[in-house]
C-alpha positions in Angstrom: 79.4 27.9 39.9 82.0 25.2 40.3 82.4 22.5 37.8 82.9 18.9 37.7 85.8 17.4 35.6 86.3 14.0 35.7 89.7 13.4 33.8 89.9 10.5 30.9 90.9 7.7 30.8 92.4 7.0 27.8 89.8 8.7 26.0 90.5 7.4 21.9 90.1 3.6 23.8 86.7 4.6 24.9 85.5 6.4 22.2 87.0 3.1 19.8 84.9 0.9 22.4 81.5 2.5 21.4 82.1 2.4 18.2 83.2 -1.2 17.8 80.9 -3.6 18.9 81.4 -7.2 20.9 79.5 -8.6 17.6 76.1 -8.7 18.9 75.0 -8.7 15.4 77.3 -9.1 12.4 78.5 -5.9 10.7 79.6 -2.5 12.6 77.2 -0.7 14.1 76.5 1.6 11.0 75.4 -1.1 9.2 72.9 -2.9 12.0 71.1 0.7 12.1 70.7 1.1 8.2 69.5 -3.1 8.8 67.2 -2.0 11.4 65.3 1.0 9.9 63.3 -1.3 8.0 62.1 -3.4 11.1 60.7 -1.4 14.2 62.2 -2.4 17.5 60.4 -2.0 21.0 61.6 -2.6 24.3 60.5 -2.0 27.7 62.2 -0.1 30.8 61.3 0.6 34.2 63.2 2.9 36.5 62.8 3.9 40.0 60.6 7.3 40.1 60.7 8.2 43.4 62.8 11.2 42.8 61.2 13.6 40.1 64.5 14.7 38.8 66.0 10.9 38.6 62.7 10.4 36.9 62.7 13.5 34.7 66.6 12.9 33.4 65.9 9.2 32.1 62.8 10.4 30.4 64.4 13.1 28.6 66.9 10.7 27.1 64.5 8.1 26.0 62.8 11.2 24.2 65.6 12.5 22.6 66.6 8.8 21.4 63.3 7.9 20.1 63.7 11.2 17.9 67.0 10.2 16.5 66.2 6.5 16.6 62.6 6.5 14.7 62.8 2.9 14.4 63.1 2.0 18.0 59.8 2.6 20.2 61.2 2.4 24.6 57.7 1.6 26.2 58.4 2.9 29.9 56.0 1.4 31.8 54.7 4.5 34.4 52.1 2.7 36.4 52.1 4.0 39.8 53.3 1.5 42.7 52.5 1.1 46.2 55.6 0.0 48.5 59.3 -0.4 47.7 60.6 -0.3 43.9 62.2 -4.1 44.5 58.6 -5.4 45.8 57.4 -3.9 42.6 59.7 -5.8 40.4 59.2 -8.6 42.6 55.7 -8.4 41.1 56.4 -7.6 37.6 58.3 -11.0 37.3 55.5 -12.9 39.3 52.8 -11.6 36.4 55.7 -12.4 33.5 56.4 -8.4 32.7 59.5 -8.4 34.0 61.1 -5.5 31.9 63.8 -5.7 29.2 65.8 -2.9 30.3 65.4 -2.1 34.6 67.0 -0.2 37.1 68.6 -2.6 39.5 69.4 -3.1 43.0 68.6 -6.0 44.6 71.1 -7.4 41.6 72.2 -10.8 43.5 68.9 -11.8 43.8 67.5 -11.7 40.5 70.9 -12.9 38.9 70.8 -15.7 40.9 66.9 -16.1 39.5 68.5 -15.9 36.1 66.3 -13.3 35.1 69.7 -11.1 34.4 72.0 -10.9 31.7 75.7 -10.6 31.6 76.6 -6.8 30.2 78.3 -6.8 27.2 82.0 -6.2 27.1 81.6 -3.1 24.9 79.0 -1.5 27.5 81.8 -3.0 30.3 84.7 -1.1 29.0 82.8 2.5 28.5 82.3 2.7 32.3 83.8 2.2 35.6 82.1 -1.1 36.5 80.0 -1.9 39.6 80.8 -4.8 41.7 80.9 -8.2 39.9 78.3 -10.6 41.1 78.8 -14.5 41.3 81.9 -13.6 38.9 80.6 -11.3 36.3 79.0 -7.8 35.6 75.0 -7.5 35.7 75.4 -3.8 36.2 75.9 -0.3 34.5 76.1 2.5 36.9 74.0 5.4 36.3 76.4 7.3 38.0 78.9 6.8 40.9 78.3 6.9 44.7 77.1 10.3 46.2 77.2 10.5 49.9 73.9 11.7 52.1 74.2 14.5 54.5 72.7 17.4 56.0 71.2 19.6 53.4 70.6 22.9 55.9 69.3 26.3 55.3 72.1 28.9 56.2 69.9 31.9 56.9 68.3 29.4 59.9 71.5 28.6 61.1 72.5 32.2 61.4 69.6 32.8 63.4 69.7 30.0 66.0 73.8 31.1 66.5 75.4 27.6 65.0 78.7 29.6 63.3 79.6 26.2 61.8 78.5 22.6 60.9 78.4 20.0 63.8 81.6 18.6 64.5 80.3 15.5 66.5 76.6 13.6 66.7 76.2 15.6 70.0 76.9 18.9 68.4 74.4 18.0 66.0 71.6 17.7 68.9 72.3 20.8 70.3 72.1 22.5 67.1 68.9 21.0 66.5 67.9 22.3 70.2 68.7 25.4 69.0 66.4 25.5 66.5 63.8 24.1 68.3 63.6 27.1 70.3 62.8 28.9 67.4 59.9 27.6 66.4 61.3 25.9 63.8 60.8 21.9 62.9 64.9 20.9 63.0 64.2 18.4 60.6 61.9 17.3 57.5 61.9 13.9 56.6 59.5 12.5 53.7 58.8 8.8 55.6 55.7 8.1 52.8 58.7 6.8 50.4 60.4 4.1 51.6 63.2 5.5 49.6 63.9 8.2 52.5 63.3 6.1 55.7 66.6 4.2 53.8 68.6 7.0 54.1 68.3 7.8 57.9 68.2 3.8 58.8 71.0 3.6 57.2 73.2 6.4 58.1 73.1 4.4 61.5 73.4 1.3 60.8 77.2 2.3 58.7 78.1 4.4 61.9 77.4 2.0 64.6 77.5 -1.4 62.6 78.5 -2.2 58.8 81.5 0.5 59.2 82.8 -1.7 62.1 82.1 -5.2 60.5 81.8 -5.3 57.2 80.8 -9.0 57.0 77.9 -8.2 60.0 75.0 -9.2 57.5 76.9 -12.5 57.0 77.4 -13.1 60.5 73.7 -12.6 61.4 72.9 -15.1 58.5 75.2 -17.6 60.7 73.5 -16.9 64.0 76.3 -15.3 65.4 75.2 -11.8 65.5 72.0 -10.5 66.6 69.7 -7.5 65.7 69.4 -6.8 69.5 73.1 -6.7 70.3 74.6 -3.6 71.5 75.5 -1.8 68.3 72.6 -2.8 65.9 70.1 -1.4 68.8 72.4 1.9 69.6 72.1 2.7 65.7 68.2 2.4 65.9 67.8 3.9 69.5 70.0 7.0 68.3 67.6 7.4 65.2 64.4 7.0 67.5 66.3 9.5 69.3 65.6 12.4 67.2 61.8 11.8 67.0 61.8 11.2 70.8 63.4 14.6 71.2 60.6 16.6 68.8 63.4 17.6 66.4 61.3 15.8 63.5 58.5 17.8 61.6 55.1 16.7 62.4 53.6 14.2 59.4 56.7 12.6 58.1 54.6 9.6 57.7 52.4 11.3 55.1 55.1 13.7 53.9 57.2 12.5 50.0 60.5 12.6 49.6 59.6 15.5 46.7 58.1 17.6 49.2 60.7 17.9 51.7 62.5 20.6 49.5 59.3 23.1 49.7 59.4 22.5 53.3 63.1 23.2 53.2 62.7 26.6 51.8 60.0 27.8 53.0 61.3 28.0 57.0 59.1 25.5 58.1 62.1 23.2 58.8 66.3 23.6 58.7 67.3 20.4 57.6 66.6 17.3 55.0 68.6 14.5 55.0 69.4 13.7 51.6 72.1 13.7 48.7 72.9 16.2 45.4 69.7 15.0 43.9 67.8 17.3 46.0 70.0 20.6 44.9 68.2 21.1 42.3 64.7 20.5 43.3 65.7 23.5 46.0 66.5 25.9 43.3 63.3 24.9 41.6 61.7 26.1 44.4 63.5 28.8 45.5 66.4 29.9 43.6 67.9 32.6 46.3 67.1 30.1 49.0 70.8 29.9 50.5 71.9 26.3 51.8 75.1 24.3 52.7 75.8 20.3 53.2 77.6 18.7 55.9 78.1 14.4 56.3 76.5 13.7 59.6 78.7 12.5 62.1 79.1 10.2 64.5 79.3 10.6 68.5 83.5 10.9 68.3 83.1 13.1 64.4 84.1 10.1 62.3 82.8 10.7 59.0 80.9 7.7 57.6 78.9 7.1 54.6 77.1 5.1 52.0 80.0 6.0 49.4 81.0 1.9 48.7 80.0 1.5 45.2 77.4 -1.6 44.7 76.1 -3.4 42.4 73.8 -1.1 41.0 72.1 0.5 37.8 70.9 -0.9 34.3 70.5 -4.4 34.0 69.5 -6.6 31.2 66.9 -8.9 31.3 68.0 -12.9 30.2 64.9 -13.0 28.6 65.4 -10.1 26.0 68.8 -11.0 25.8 67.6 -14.0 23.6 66.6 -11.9 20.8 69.3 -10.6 18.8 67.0 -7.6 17.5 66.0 -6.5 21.0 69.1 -6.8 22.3 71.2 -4.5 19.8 68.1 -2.0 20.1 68.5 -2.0 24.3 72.2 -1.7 23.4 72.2 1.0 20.9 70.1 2.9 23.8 73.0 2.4 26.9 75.1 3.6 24.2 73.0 6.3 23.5 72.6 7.3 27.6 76.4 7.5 28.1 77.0 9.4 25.0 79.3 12.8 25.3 75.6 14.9 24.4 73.0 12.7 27.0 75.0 12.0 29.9 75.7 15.2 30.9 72.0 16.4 30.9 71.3 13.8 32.8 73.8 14.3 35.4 73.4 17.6 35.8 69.5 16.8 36.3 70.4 14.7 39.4 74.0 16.1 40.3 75.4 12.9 39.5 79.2 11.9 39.3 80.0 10.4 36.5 80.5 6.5 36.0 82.2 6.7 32.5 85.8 6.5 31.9 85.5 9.7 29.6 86.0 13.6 30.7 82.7 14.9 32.0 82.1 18.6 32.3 78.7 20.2 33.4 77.6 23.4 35.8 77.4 22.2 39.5 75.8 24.0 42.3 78.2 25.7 45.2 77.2 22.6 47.6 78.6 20.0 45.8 82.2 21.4 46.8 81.1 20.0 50.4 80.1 16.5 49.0 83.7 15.9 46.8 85.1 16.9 49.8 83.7 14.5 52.3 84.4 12.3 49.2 87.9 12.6 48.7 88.6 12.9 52.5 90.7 9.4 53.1 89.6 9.6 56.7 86.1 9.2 55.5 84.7 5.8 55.9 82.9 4.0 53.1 80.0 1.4 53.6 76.5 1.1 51.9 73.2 0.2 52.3 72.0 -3.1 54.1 70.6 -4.0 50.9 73.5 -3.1 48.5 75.5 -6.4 49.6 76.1 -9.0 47.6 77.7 -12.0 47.8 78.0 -14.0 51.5 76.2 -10.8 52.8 73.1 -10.5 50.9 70.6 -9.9 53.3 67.2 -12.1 53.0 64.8 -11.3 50.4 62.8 -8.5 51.7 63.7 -8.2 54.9 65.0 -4.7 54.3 61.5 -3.6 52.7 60.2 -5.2 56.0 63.0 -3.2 58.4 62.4 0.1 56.9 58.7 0.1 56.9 58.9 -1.2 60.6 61.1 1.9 60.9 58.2 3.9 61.2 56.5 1.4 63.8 58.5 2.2 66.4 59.1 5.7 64.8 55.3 6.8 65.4 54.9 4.9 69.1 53.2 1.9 67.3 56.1 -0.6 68.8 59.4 0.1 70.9 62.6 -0.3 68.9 63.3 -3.2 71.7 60.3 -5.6 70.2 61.2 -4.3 67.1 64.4 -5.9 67.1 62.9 -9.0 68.3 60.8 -9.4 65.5 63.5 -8.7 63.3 65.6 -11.7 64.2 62.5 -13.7 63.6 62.0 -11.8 60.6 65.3 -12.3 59.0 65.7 -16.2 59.8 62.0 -16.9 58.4 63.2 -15.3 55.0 66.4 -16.5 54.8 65.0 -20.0 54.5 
């Protein structure tokens, strides 16, 4: 087992940060809990829950704080939702329950609703900060950037005769001819979360397009890009590519990003196209089942990935910012969550990398030795998602729910990724508007 250790930075300032407040509420911190034991406090949160480990790790902690915190009751609101997480948010603010404490990362677009509010500069200083928006910081990172890649079974690979990981995006085809000629499905992918169509759009989309221009999403807001120029359509004819060739397992559509590991292990399939937060939901379901990771490259073996931190993680909600007693009680939790006892466990739930500024130590599966690699590689190229921009480059409001869904159009034979295209130009200036 290898270990993570993320080395402190300056460890006595951070630990004097939590324990000093910004003066939220008069008195130290000590002395607003004894204050608050009298009163109960509730908040609400809402987190993304399409990952059962993600999901699992934030609901321990909320446990273990309500325990120590008997005065403080987190209502996590666990209704099920249809379509993207954002569109459900979307819909929580339409009905007025937008949440107190949320998982954010559309940030730019509910900031500039004012429905966000500005982290405290205790919270700021405990953490390496995402990405200022409009000038200030809406965001704590649950963790820091963790590539996607090939998660592959090794004993499969032994048997088709690939010695070593792809080198190039054509390697990577005949490896998965290889193990077509098995029998065996090259790849799973879980297309009924939207979540996992993200990944593979936009592995291509970095290679062929954001890696290149940086300011592309900008560009097409200015009408001087297009989705159907050259390198926009080569990113999605290159995906369409691999369900063209038969290299993708049979009812993807109706197959969860959860379910993928099973698949994984049980030799139905060689590869899933994921990050470290599905190691350990393939030791759950097979702990001898023997698996390596490798970034997929591009066609001349140029490393790229979604590593550019974003704006992402908790946010505070404006409107529970305006009560003094709620917002000490969501504070006392972040606290809580990035504490030297909470944090860990729920890292080591998802196989996170640390976002605080203190040392971090926790048991890490073999694999992750291949993601800190591909990490600290400088050669490695650094971009994220379409909708992780902010600023000028914000795509339109759910245009990327609309472009990943539509994914699967052209994925299934419904549409050609040609008319796709079309429509997303359309698409894109209708929403921008």
């Amino acid at each position: 087992m290898q270990r993570l250790r993320i080395i402190a930075v300056l460890v006595i300032l951070g630990s004097l940060a939590v324990l000093t407040s910004c003066g939220l509420l008069k008195g130290n911190r000590s002395d607003v809990e004894d204050k608050n034991l009298a009163k109960p406090l509730s908040f609400t949160i809402v987190y993304a829950k399409d990952n059962l480990l993600h999901k699992q790790g934030i609901s321990s902690v909320i446990g273990a704080f309500e325990k120590s915190h008997p005065n403080i009751v987190i209502d996590e609101v666990n209704e099920t939702w249809t379509g993207s997480y954002g569109e459900y948010l979307k819909m929580k603010e339409a009905v007025g329950e937008f949440p107190d404490l949320v998982e954010m990362s559309e940030t730019q677009l509910f900031a500039d609703a004012g429905l966000l509010y500005e982290i405290p500069g205790d919270l700021v200083n405990l953490l390496q900060p995402a990405p200022e928006v409009i000038g200030r910081f809406y965001n704590l990172p649950l963790e820091l950037p963790a590539p996607q890649g090939i998660i592959y079974s090794k004993a499969v690979f032994r048997k088709a005769g690939i010695a070593a990981p792809p080198k190039t995006f054509g390697e990577f085809i005949e490896a998965c001819e290889k193990i077509k000629r098995l029998g065996i499905d090259p790849i799973v992918v879980g297309a009924k979360d939207i979540g996992h169509m993200e990944y593979w759009v936009n592995k291509f989309l970095i290679d062929e397009v954001y890696i290149h221009n940086p300011d592309w999403n900008a560009q097409r807001s200015e009408g001087k890009v297009s989705w159907t120029d050259p390198a926009p359509m080569k990113a999605m004819n290159k995906l369409a590519s691999l369900w063209g060739l038969g290299y993708v397992a049979q009812g993807f559509v109706a197959t969860s990003d959860n379910q993928t590991a099973s698949i994984l292990v049980s030799g139905q399939a060689a590869m899933l196209f994921s990050g470290p937060i599905m190691f350990n939901l393939i030791k759950a379901a097979d702990p001898s089942f023997e698996y390596g990771f490798f970034a997929l490259p591009d066609d001349n073996g140029k490393i790229n990935v979604a590593g550019a931190q974003a704006p992402v993680g908790w946010s505070i909600s404006a409107k529970a910012a305006l009560d003094p007693d709620k917002l000490e009680a969501i504070t006392q939790f972040l606290h809580y969550f990035y504490g030297e006892d909470q944090y860990p466990r729920y890292l080591q739930a998802v196989n996170g990398i640390p976002s605080t500024n203190v040392e971090i130590d926790y048991p890490l599966p073999e694999a992750m030795s291949s993601v800190f690699r591909v990490l600290d590689d400088p050669k490695t190229g650094k971009s994220m998602f379409m909708d992780r921009f902010s600023g000028r480059n914000i795509p339109p409001p759910q245009f990327s729910d609309w472009f990943y869904q539509t994914a699967q159009d052209w994925l299934t034979g419904n549409t050609s990724v040609e008319a796709a295209m079309k429509e997303a130009d359309r698409m894109w200036d209708a929403l921008k508007q």
